[in-house]
N, CA, C and O atoms as a GROMACS GRO file, in nm:
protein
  228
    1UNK      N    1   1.563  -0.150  -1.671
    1UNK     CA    2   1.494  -0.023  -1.658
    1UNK      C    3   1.352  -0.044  -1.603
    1UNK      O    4   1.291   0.044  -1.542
    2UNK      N    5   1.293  -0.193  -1.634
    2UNK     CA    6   1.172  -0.202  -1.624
    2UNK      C    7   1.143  -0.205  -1.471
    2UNK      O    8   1.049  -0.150  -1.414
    3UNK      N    9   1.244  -0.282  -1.415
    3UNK     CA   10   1.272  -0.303  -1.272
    3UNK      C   11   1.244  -0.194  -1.167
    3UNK      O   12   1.173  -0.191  -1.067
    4UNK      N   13   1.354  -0.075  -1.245
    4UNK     CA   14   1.348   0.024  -1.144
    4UNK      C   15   1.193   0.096  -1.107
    4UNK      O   16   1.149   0.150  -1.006
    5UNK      N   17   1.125   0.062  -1.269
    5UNK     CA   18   0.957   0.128  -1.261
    5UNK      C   19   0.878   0.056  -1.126
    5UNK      O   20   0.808   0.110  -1.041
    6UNK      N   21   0.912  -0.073  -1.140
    6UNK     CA   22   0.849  -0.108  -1.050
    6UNK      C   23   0.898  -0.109  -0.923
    6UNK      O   24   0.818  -0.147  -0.837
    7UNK      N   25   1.029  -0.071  -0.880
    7UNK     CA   26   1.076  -0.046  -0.767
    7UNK      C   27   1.020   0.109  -0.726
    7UNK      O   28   0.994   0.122  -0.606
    8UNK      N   29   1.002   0.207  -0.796
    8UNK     CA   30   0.899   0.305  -0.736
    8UNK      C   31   0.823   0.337  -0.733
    8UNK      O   32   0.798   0.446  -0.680
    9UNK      N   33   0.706   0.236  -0.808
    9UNK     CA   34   0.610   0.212  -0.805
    9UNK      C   35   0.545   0.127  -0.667
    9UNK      O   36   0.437   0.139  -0.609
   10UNK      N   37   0.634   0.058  -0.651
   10UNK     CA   38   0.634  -0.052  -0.524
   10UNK      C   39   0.658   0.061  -0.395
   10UNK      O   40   0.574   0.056  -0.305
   11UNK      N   41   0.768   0.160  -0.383
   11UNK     CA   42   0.755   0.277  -0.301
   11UNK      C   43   0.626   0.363  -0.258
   11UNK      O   44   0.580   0.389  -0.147
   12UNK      N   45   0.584   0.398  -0.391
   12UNK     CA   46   0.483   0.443  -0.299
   12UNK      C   47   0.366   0.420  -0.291
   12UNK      O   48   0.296   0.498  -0.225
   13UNK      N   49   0.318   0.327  -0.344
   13UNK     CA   50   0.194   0.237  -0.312
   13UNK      C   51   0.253   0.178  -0.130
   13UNK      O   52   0.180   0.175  -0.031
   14UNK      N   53   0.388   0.140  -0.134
   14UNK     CA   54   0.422   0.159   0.084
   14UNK      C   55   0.399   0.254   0.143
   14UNK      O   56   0.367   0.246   0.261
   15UNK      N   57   0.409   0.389   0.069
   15UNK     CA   58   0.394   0.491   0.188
   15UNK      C   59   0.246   0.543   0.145
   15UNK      O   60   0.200   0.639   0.208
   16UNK      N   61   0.178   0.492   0.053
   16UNK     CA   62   0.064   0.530   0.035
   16UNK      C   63  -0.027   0.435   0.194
   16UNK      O   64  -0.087   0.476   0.293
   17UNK      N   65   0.005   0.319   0.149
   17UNK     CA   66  -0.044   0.215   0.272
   17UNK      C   67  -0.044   0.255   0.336
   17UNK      O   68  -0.158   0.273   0.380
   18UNK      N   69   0.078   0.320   0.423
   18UNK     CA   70   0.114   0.292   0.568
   18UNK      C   71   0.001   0.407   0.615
   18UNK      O   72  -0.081   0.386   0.704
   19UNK      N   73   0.013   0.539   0.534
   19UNK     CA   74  -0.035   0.652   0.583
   19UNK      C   75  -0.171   0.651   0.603
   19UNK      O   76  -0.248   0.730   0.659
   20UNK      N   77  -0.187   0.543   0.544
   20UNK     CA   78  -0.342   0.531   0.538
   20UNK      C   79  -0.381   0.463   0.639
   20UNK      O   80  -0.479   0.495   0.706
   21UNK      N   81  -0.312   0.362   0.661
   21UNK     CA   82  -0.323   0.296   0.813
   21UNK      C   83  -0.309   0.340   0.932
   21UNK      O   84  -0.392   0.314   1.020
   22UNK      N   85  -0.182   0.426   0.956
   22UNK     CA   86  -0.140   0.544   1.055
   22UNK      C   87  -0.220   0.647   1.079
   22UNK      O   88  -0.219   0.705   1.188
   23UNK      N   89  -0.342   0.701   0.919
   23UNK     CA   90  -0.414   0.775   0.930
   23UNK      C   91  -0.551   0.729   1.026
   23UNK      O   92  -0.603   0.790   1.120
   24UNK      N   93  -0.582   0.617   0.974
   24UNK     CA   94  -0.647   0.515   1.067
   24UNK      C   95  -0.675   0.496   1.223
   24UNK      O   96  -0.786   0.510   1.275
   25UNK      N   97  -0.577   0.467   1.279
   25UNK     CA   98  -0.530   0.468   1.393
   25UNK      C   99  -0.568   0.609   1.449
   25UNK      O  100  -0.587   0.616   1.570
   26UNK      N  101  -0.578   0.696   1.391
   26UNK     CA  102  -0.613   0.837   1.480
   26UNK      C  103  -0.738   0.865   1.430
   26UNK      O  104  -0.754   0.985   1.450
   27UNK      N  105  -0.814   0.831   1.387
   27UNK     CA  106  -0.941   0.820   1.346
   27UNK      C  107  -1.052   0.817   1.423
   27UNK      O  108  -1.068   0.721   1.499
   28UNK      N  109  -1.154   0.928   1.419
   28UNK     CA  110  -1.229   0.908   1.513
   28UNK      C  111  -1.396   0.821   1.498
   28UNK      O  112  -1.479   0.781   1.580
   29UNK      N  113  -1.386   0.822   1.352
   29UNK     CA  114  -1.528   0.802   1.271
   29UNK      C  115  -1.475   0.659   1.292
   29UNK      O  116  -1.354   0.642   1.307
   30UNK      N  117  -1.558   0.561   1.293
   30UNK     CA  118  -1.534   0.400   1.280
   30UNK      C  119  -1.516   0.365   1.143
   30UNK      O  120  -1.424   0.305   1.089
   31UNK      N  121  -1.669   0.433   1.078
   31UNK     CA  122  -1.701   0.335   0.941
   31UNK      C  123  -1.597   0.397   0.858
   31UNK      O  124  -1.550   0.347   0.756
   32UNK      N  125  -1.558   0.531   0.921
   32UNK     CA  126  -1.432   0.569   0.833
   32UNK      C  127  -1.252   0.511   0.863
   32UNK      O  128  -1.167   0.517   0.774
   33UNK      N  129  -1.236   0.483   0.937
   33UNK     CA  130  -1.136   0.443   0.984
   33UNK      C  131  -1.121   0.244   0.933
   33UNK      O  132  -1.017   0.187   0.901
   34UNK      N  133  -1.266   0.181   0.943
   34UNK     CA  134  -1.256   0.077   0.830
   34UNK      C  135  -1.220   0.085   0.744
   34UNK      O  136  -1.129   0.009   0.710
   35UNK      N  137  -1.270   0.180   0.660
   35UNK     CA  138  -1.238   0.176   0.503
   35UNK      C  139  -1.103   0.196   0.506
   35UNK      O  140  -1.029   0.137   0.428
   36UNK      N  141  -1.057   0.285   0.600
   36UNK     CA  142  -0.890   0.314   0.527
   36UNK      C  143  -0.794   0.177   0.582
   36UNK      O  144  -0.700   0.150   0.507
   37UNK      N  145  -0.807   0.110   0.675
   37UNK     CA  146  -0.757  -0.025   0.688
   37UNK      C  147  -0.770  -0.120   0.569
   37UNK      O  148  -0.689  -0.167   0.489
   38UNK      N  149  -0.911  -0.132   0.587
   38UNK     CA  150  -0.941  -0.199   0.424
   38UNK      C  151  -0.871  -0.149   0.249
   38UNK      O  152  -0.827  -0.229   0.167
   39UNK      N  153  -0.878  -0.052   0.239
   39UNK     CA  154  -0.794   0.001   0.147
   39UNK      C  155  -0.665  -0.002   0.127
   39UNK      O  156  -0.605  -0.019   0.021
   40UNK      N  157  -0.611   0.019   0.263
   40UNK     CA  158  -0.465  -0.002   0.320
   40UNK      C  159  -0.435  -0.133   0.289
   40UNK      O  160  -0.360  -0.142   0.192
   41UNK      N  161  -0.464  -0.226   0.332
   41UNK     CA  162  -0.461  -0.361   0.311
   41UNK      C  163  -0.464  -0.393   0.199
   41UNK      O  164  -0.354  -0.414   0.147
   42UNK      N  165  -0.556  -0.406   0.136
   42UNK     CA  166  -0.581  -0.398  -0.067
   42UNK      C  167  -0.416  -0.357  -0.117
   42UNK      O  168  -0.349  -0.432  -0.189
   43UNK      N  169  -0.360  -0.200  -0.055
   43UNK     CA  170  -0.272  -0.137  -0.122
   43UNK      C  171  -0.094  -0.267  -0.087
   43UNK      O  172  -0.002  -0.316  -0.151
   44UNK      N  173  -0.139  -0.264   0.033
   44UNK     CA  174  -0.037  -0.319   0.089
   44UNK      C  175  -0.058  -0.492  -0.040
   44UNK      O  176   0.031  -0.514  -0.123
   45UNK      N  177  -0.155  -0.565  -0.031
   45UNK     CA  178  -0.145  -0.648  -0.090
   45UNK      C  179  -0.118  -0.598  -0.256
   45UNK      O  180  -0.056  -0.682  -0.322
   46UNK      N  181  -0.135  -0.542  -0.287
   46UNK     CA  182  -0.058  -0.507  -0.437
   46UNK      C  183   0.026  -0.447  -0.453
   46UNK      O  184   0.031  -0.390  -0.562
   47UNK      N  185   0.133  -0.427  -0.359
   47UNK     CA  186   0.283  -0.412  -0.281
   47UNK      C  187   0.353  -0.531  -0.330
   47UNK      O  188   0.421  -0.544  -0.431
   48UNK      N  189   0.314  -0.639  -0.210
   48UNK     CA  190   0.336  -0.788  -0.270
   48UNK      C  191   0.337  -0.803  -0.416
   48UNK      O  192   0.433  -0.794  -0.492
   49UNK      N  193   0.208  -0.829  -0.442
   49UNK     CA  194   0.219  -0.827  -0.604
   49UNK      C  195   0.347  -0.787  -0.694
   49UNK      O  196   0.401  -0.852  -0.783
   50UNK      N  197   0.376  -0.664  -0.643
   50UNK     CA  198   0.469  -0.582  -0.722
   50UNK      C  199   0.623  -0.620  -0.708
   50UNK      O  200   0.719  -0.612  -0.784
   51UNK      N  201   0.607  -0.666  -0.582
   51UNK     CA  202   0.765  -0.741  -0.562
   51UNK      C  203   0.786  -0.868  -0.617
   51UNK      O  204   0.893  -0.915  -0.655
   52UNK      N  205   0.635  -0.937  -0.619
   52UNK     CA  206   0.680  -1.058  -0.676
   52UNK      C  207   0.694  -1.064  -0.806
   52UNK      O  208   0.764  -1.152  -0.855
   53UNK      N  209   0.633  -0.977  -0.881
   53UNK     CA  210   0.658  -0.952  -1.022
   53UNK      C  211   0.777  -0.882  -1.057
   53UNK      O  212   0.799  -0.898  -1.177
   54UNK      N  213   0.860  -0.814  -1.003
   54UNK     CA  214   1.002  -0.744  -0.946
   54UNK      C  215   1.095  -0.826  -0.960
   54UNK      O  216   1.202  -0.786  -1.007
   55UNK      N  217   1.076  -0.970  -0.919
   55UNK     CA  218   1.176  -1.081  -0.858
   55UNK      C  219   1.111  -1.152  -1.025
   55UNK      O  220   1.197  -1.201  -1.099
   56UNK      N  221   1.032  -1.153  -1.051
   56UNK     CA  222   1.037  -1.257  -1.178
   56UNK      C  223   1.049  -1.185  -1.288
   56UNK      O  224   1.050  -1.254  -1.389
   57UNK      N  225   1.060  -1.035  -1.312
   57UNK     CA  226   1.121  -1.006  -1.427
   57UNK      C  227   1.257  -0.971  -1.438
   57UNK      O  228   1.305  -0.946  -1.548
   0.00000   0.00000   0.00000
């Protein structure tokens, strides 16, 4: 059961990422369009996290 928490938990912290990155990309402000890469990235890396803790419980 614990699994599945983190299988949609792991969902949308991905589509949280992506959108944020995609949001990015059309961005016209710079220092704003950093941050959401940077954030994106952060999110995306505790994605990982979540799978690898996924696979070891």
């Amino acid at each position: 059961m614990f699994q599945y928490v983190l299988y949609a938990v792991l969902a949308i912290v991905v589509v949280l990422a992506t959108a944020l990155c995609l949001s990015a990309a059309l961005g016209k402000k710079r220092a704003l369009r950093t941050l959401k890469i940077v954030v994106g990235c952060c999110l995306y890396f505790f994605a990982v996290i979540i799978l690898v803790a996924s696979f070891l419980t």
